[in-house]
C-alpha positions in Angstrom: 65.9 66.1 72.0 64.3 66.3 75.6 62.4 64.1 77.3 59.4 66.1 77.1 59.4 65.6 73.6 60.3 62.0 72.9 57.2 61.0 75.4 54.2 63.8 76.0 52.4 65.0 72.7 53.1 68.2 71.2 49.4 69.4 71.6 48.1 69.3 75.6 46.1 68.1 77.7 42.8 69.1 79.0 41.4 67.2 81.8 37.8 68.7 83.0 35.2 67.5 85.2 33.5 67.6 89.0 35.7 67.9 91.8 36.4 64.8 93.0 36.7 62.8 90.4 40.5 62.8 90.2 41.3 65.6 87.5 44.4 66.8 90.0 45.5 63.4 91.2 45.5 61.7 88.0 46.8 64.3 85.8 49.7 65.6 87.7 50.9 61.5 87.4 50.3 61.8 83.9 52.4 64.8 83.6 55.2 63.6 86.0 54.5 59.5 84.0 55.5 61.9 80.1 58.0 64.3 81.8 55.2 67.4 80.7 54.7 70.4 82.7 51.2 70.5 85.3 48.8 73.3 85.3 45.6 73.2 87.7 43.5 76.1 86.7 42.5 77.0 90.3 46.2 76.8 91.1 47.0 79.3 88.4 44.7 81.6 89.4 45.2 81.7 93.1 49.2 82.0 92.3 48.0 85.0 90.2 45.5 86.8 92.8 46.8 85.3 95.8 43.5 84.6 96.9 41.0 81.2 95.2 38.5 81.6 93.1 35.8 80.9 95.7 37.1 83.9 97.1 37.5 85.7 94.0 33.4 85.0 93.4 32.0 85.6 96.5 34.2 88.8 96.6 34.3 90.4 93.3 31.7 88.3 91.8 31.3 85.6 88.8 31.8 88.1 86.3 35.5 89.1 87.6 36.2 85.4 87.9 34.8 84.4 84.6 37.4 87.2 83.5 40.2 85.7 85.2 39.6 82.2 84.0 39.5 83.2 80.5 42.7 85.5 80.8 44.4 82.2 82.4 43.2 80.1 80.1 44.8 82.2 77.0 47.7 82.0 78.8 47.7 78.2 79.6 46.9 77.3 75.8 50.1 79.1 74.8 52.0 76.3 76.6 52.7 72.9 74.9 52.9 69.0 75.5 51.3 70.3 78.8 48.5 68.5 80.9 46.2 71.1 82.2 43.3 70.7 84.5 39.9 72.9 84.1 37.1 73.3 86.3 34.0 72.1 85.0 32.4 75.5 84.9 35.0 77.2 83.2 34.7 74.9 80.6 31.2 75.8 80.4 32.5 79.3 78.7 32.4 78.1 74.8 35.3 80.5 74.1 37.3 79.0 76.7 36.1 75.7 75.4 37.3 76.7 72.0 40.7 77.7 73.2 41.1 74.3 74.6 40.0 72.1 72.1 43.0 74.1 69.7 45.5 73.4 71.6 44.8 69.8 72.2 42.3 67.0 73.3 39.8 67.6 76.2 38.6 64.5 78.0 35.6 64.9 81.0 36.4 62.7 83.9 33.3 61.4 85.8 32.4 59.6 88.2 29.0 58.3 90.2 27.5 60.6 92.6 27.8 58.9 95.9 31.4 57.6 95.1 32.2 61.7 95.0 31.0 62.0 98.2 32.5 59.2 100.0 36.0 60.5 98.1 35.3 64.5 99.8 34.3 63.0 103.3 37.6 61.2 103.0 39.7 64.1 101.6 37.5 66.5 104.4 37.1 64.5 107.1 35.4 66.4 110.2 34.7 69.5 108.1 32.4 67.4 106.2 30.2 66.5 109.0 29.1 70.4 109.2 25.7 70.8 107.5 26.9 74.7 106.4 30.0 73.1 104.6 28.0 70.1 102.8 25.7 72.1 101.9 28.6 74.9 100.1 30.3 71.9 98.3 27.0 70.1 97.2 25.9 73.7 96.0 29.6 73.9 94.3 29.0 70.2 92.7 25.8 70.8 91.1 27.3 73.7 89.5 30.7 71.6 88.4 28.7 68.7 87.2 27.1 70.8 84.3 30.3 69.9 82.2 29.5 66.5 81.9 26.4 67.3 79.6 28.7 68.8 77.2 29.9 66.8 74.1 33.3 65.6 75.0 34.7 62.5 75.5 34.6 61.0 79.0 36.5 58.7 81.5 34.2 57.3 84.3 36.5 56.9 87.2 34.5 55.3 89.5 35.4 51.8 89.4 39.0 52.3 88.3 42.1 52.4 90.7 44.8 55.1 90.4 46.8 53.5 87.9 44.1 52.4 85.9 43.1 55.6 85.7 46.8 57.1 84.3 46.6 54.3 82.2 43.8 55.3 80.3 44.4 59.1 80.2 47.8 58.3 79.1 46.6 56.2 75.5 43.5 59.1 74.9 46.1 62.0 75.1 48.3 59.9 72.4 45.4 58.3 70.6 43.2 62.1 70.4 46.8 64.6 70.3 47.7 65.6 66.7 51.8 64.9 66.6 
């Protein structure tokens, strides 16, 4: 037997939240910690339309990229003993919620408002200091931080160090997966 199945769970993954509160970063080290296959949402979609799904919704709309999302999604819950990582707004969608929750456990990262911010204007740098661009990715957070008033279980990350944070994600996946 593989790897993949003597240390990740049968059922996957789902880590949701607000940007920048480590969804990416902590679950592609959980993935590559249990040997299981990484999916980032976003990722998926942008390998699929070659262009992001900012640009899909300011181009086409939130309707075509609501489509998309849900399409990917299908697809993503097909795979197993996978981590995948969902935008906080596509969660939103209770179908693609639904789809989710079937194929395994969905924890919410969080963290506290101004320790998001200090992590963009690190991960940004000068771009941050524009007005126009704060004000896009503020506009972008309010939107992604709807997810955490949904009933699922959450992680706070804002106190916790990288590891920590694996750590923790690591025992919920095998404490919450059904084997």
């Amino acid at each position: 037997m593989s790897a993949v199945f003597e240390t990740a769970p049968y059922q996957n993954l789902t880590l949701t939240g607000p940007m920048g509160v480590g969804k990416s970063t902590v679950g592609r080290a959980v993935a590559q910690r249990l040997g299981a296959p990484f999916f980032d949402l976003e990722n998926e979609i942008l390998a699929r339309e070659g262009q992001s799904a900012e640009e899909i919704r300011e181009l086409f709309g939130e309707a075509r990229l609501k489509t998309l999302e849900a399409e990917t999604i299908r697809d993503l819950t097909l795979q197993r003993h996978a981590v995948i990582v969902v935008s906080g707004p596509a969660i939103l969608d209770d179908l693609n919620r639904a789809r989710l929750a079937e194929a395994g456990p969905i924890l919410c990262l969080t963290c506290r408002l101004d320790e998001i911010l200090r992590r963009m204007h690190v991960a940004r740098g000068a771009w941050f200091h524009n007005p126009a661009n704060r004000g896009i990715l503020l506009s972008r957070l309010k939107r992604e931080m709807r997810v955490t008033a949904l009933d699922l279980p959450q992680l706070d990350t804002s106190h916790l160090s990288l590891e920590d944070a694996i750590a923790a994600v690591i025992a919920f996946w095998l404490e919450h997966a059904r084997f």
